[in-house]
PyMOL Python script that loads the backbone (N, CA, C, O; Angstrom):
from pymol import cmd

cmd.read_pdbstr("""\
ATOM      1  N   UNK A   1     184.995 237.940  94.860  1.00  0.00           N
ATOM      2  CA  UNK A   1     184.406 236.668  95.174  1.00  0.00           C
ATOM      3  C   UNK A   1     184.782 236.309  96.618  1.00  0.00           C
ATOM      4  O   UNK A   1     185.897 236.241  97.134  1.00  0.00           O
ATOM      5  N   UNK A   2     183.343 236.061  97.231  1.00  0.00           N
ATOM      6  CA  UNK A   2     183.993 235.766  98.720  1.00  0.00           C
ATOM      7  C   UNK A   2     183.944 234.287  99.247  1.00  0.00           C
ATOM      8  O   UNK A   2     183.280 233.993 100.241  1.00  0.00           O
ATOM      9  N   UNK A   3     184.623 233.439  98.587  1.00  0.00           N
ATOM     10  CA  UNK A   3     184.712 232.154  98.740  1.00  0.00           C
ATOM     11  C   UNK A   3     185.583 231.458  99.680  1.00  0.00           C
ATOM     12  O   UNK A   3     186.643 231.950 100.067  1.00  0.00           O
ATOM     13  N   UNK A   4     185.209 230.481 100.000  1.00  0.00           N
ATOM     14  CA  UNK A   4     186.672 229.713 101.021  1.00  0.00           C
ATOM     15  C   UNK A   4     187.647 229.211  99.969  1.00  0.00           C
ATOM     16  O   UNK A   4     188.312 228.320 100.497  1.00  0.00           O
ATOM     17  N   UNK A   5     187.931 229.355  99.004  1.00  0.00           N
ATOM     18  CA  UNK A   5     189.336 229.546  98.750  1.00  0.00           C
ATOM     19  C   UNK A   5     189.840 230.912  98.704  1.00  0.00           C
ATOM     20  O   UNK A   5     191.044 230.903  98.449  1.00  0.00           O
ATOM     21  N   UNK A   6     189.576 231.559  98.789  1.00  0.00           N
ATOM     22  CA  UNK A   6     189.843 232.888  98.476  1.00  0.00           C
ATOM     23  C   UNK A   6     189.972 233.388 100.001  1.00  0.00           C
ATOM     24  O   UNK A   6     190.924 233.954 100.539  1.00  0.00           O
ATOM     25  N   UNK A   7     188.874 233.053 100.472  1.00  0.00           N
ATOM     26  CA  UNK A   7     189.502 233.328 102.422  1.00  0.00           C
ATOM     27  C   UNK A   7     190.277 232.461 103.025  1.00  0.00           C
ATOM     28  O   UNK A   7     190.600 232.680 104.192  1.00  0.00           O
ATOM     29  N   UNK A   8     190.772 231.201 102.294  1.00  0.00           N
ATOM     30  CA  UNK A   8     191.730 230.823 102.805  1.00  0.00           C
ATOM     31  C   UNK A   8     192.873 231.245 102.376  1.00  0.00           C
ATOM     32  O   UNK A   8     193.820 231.213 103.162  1.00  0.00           O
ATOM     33  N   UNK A   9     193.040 231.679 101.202  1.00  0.00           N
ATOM     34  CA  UNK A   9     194.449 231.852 100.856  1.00  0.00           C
ATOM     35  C   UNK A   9     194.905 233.446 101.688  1.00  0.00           C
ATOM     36  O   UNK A   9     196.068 233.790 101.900  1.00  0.00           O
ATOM     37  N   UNK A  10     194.043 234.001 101.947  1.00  0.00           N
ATOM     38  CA  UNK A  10     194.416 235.342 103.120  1.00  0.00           C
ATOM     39  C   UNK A  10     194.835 235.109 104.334  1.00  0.00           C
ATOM     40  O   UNK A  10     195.610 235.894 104.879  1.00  0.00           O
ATOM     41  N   UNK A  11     194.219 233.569 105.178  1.00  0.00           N
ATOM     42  CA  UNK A  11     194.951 233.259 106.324  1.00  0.00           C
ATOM     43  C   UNK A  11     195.926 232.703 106.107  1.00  0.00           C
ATOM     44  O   UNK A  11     196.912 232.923 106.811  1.00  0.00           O
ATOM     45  N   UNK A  12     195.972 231.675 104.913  1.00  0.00           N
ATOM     46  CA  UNK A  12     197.498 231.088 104.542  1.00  0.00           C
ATOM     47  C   UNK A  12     198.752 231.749 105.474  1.00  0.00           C
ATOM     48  O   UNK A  12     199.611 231.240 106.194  1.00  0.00           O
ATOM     49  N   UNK A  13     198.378 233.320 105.047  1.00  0.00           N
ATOM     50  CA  UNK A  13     199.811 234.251 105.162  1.00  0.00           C
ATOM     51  C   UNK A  13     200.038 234.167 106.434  1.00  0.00           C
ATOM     52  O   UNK A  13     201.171 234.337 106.885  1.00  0.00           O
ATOM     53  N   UNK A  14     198.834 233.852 107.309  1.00  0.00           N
ATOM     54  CA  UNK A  14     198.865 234.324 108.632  1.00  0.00           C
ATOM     55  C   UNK A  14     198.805 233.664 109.616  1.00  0.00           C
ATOM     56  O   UNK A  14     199.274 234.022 110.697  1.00  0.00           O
ATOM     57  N   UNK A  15     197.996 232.182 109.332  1.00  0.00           N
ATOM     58  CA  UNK A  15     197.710 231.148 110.198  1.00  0.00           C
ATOM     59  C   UNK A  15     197.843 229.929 109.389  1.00  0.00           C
ATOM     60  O   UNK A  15     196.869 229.176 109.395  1.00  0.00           O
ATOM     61  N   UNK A  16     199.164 229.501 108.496  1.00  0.00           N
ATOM     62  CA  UNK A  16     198.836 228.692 107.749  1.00  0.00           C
ATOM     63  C   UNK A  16     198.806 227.306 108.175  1.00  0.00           C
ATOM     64  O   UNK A  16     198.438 226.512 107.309  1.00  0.00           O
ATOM     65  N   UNK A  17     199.162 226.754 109.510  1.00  0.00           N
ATOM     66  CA  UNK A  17     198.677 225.709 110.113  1.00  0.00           C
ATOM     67  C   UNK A  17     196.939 226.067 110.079  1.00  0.00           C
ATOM     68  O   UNK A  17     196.944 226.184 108.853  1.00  0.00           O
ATOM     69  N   UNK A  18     196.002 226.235 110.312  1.00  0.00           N
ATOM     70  CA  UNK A  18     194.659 226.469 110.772  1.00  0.00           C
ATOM     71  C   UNK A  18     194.284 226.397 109.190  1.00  0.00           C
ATOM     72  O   UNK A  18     193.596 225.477 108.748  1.00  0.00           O
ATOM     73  N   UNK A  19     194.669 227.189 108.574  1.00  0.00           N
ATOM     74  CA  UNK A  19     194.356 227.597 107.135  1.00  0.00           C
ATOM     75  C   UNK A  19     194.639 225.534 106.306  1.00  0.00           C
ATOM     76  O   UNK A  19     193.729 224.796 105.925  1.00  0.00           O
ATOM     77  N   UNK A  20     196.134 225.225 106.301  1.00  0.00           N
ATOM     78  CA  UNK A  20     196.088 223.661 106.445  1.00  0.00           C
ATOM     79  C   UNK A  20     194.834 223.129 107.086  1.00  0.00           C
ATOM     80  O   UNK A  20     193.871 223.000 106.330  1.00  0.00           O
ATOM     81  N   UNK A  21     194.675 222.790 108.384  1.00  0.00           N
ATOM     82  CA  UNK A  21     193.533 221.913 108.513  1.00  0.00           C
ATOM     83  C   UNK A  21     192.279 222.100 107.659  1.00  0.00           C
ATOM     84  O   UNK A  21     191.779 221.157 107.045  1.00  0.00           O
ATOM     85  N   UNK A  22     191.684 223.591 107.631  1.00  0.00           N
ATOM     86  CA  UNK A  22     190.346 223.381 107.484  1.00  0.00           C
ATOM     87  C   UNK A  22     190.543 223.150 105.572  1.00  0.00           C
ATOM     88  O   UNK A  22     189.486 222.929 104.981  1.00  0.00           O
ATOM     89  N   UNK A  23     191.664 223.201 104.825  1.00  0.00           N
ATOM     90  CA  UNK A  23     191.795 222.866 103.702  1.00  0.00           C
ATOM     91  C   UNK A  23     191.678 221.109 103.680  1.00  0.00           C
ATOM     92  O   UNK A  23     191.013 220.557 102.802  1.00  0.00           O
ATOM     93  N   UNK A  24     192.218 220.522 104.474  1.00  0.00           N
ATOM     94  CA  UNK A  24     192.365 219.154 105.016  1.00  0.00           C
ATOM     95  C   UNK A  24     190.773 218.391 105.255  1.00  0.00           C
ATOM     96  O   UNK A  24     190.460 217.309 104.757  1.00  0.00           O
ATOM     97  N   UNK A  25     189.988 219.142 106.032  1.00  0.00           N
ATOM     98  CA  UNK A  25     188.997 218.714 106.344  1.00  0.00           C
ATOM     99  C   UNK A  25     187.678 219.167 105.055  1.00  0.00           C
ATOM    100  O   UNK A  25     186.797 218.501 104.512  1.00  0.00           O
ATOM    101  N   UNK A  26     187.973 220.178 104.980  1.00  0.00           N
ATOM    102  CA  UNK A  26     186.833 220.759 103.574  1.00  0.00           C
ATOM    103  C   UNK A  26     186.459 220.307 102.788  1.00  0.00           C
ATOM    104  O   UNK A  26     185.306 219.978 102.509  1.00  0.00           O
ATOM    105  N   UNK A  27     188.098 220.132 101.886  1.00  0.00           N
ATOM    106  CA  UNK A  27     188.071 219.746 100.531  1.00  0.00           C
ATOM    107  C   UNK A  27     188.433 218.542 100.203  1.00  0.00           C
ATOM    108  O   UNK A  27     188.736 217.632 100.974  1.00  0.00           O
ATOM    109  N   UNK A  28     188.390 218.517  98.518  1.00  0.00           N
ATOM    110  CA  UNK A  28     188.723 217.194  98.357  1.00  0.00           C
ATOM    111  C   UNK A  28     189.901 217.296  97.580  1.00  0.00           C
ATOM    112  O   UNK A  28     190.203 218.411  97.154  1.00  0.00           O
ATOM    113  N   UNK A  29     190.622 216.316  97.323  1.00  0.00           N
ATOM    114  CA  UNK A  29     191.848 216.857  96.112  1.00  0.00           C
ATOM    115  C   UNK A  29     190.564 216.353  94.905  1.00  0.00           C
ATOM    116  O   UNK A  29     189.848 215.352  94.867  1.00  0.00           O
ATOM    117  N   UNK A  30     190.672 217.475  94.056  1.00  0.00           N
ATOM    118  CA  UNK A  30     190.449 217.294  92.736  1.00  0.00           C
ATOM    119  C   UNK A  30     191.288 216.540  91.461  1.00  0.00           C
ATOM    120  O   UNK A  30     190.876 215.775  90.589  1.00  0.00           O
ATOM    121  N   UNK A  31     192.988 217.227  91.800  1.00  0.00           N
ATOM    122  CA  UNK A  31     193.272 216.156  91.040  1.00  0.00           C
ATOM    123  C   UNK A  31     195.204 217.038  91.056  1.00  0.00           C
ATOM    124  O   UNK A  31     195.491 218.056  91.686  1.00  0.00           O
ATOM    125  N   UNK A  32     196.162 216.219  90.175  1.00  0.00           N
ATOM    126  CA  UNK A  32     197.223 216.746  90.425  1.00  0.00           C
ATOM    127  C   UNK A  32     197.892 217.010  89.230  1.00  0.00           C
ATOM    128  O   UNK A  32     197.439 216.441  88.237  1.00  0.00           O
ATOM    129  N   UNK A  33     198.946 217.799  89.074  1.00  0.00           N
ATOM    130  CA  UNK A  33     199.550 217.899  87.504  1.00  0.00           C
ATOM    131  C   UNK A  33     200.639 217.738  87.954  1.00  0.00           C
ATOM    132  O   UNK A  33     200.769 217.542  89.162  1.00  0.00           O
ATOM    133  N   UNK A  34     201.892 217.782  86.972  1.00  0.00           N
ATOM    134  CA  UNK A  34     203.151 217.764  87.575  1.00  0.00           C
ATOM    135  C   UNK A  34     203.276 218.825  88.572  1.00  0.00           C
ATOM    136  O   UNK A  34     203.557 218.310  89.654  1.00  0.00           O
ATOM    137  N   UNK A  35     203.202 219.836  88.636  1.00  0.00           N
ATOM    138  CA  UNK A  35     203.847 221.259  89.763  1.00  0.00           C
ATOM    139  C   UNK A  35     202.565 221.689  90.007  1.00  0.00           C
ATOM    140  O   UNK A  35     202.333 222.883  89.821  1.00  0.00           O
ATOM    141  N   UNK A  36     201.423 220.749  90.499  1.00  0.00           N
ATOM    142  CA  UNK A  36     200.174 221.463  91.131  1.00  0.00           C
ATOM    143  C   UNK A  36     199.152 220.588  91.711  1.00  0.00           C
ATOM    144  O   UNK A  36     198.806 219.574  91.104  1.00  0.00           O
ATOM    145  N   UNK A  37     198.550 220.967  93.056  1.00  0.00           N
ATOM    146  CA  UNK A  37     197.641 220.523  93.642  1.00  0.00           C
ATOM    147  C   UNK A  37     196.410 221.017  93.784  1.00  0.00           C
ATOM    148  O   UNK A  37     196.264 222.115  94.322  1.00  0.00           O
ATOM    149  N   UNK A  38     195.391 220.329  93.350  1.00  0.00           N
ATOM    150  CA  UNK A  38     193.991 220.899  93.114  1.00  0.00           C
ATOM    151  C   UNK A  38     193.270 220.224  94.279  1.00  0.00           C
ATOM    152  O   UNK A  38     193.240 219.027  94.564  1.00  0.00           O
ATOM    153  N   UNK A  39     192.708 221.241  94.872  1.00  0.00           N
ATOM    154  CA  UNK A  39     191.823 221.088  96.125  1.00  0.00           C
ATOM    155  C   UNK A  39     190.124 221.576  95.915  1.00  0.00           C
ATOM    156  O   UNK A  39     189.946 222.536  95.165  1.00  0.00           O
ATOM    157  N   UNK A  40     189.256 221.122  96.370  1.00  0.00           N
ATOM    158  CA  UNK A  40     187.955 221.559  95.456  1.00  0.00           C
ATOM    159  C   UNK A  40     187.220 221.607  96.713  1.00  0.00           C
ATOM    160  O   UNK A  40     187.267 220.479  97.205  1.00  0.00           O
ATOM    161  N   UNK A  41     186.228 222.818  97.829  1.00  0.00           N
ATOM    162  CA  UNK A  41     185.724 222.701  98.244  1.00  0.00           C
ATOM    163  C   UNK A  41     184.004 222.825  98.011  1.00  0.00           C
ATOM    164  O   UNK A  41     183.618 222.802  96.842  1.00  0.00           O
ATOM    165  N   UNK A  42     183.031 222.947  99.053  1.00  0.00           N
ATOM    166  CA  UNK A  42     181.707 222.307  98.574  1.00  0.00           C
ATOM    167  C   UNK A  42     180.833 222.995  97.976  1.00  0.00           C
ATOM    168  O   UNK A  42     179.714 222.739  97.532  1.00  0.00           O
ATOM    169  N   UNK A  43     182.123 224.826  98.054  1.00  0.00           N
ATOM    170  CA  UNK A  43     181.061 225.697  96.852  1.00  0.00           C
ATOM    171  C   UNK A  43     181.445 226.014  95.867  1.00  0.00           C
ATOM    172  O   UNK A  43     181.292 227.069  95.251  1.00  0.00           O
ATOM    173  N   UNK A  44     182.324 224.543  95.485  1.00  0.00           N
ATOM    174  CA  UNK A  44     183.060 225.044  93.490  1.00  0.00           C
ATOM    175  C   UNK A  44     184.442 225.474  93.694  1.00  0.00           C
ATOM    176  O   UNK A  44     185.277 225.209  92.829  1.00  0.00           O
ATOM    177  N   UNK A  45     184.868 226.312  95.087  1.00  0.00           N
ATOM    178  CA  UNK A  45     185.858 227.044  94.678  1.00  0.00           C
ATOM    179  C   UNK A  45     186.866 226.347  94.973  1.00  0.00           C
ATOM    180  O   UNK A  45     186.625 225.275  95.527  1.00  0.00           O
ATOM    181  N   UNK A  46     188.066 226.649  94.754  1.00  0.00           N
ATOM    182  CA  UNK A  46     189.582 225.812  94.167  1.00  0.00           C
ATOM    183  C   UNK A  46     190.814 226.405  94.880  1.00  0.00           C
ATOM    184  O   UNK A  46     190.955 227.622  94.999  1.00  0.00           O
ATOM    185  N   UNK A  47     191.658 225.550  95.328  1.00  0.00           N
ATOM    186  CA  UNK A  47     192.273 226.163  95.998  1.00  0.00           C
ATOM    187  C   UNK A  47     194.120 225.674  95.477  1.00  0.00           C
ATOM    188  O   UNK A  47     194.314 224.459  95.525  1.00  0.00           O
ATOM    189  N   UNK A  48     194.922 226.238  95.182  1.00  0.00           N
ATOM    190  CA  UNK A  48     195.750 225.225  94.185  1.00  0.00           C
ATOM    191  C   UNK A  48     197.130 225.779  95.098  1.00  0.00           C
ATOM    192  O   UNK A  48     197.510 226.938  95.266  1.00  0.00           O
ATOM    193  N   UNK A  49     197.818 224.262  95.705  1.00  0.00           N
ATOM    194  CA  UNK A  49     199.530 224.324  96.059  1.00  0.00           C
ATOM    195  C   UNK A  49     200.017 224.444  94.953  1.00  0.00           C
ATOM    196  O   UNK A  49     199.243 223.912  94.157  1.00  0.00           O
ATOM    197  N   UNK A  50     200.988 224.901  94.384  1.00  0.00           N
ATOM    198  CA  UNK A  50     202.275 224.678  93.412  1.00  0.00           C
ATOM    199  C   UNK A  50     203.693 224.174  94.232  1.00  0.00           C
ATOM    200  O   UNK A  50     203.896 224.209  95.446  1.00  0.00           O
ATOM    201  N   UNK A  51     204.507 223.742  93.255  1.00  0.00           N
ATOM    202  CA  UNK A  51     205.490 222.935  93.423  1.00  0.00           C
ATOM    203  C   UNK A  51     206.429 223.514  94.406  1.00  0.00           C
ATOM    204  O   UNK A  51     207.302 222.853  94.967  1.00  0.00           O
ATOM    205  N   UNK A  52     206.186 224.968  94.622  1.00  0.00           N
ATOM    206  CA  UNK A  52     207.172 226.054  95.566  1.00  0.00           C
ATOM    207  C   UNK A  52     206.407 225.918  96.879  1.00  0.00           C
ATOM    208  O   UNK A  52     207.105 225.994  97.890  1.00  0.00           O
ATOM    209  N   UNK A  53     205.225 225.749  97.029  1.00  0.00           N
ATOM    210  CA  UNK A  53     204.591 225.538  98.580  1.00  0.00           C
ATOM    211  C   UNK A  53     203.923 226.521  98.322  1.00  0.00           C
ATOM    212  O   UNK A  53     203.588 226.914  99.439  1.00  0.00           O
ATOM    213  N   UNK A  54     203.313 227.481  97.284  1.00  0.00           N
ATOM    214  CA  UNK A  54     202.685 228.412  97.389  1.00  0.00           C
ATOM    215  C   UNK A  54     201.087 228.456  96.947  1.00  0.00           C
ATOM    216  O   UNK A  54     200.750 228.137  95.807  1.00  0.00           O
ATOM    217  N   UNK A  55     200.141 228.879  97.945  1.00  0.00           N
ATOM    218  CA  UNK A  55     198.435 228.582  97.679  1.00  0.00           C
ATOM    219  C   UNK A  55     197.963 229.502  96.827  1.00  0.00           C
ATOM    220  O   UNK A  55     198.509 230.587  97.025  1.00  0.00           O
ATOM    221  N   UNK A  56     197.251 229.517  96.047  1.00  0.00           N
ATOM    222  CA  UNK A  56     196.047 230.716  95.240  1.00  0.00           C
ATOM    223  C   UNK A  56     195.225 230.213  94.711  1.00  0.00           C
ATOM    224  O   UNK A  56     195.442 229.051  94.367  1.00  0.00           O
ATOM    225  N   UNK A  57     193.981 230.780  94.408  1.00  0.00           N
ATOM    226  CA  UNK A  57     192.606 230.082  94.451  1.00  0.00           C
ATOM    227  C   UNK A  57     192.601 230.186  92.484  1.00  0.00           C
ATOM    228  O   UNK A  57     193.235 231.006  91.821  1.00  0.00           O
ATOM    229  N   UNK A  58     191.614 228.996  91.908  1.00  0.00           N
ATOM    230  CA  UNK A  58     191.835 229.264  90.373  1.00  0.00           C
ATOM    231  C   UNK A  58     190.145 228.853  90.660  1.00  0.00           C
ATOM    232  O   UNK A  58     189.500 228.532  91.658  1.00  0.00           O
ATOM    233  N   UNK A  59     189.863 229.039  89.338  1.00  0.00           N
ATOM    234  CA  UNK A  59     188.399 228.733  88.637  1.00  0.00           C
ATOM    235  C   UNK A  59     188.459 227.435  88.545  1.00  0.00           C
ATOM    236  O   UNK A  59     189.467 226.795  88.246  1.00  0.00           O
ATOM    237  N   UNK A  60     186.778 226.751  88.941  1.00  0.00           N
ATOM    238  CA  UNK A  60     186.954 225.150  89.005  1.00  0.00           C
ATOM    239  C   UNK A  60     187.358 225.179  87.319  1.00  0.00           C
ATOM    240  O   UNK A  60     188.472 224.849  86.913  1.00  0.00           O
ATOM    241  N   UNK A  61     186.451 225.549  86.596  1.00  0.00           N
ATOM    242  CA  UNK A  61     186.719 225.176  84.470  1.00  0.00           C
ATOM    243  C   UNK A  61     188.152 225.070  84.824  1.00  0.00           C
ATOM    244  O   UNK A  61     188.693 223.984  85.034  1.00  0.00           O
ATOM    245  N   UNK A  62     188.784 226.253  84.889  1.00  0.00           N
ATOM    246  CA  UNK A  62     190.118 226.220  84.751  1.00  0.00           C
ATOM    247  C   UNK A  62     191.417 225.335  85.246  1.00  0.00           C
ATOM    248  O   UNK A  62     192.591 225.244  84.888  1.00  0.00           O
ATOM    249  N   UNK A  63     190.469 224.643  86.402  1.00  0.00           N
ATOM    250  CA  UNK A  63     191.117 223.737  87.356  1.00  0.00           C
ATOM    251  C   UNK A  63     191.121 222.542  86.225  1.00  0.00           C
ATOM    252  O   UNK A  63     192.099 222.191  85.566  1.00  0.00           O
ATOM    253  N   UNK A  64     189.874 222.038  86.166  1.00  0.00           N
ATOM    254  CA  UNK A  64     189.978 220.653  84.982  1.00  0.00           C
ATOM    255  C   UNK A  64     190.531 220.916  84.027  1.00  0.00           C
ATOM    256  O   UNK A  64     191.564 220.314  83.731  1.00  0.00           O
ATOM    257  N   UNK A  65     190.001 221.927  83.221  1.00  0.00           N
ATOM    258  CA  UNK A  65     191.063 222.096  82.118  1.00  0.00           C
ATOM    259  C   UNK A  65     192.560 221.993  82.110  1.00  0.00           C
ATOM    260  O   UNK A  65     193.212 221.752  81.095  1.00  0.00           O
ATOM    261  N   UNK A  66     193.076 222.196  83.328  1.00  0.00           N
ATOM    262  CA  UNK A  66     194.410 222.128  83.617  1.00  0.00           C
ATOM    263  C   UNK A  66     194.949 220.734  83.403  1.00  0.00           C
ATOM    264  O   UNK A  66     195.770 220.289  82.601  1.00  0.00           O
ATOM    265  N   UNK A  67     194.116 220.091  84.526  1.00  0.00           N
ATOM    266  CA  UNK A  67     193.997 218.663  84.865  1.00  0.00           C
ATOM    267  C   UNK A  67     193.815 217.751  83.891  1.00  0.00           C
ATOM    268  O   UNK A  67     194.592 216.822  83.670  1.00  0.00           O
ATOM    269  N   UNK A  68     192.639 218.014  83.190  1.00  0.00           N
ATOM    270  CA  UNK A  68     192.685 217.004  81.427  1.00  0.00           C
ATOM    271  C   UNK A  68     193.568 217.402  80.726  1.00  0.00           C
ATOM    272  O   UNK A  68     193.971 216.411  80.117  1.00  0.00           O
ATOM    273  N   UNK A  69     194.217 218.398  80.385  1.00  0.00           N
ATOM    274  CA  UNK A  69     195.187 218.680  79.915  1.00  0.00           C
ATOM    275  C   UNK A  69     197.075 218.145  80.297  1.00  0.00           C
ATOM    276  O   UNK A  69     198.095 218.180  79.610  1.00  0.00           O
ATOM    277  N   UNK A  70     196.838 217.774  81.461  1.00  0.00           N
ATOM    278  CA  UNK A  70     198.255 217.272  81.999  1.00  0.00           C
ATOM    279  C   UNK A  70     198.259 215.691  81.446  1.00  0.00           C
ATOM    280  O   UNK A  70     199.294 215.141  81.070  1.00  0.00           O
ATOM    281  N   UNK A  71     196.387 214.765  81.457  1.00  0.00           N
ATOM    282  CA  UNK A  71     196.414 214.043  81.004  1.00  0.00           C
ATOM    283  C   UNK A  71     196.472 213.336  79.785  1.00  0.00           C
ATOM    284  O   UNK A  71     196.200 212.148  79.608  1.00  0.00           O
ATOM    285  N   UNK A  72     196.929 214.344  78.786  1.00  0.00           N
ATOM    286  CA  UNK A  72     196.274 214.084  77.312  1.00  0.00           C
ATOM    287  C   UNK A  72     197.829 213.764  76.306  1.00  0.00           C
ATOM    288  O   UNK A  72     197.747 213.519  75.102  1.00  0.00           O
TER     289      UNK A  72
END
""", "prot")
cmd.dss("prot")
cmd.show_as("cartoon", "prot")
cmd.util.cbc("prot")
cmd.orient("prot")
């Protein structure tokens, strides 16, 4: 899948100031759980901090499901 979460989390490693902004400017937060940040840009794809500072891209379903689930 060649998505901007998925190409961002490859510059992460490398430019993760640059990789920050355009996550900053893109997306939106989708939503938060205890140890996770959901970022949602404008083609579905997901881009998720955890509580260690670390980025990887998840499935939007999987993203809410997470998310209604932290709320329930």
């Amino acid at each position: 899948m060649n998505n901007l979460a998925n190409r961002l989390t490859n510059v992460m490693d490398y430019h993760p100031t640059i990789a920050l902004a355009i996550i900053e400017d893109r997306s939106r937060l989708l939503g938060t759980t205890t140890h996770k940040d959901f970022f949602v840009f404008e083609d579905n794809s997901v881009i998720v901090r955890d509580s260690l500072g670390f980025w990887y891209t998840e499935t939007l379903e999987f993203a809410n499901y997470e998310i209604a689930e932290n709320w329930l």
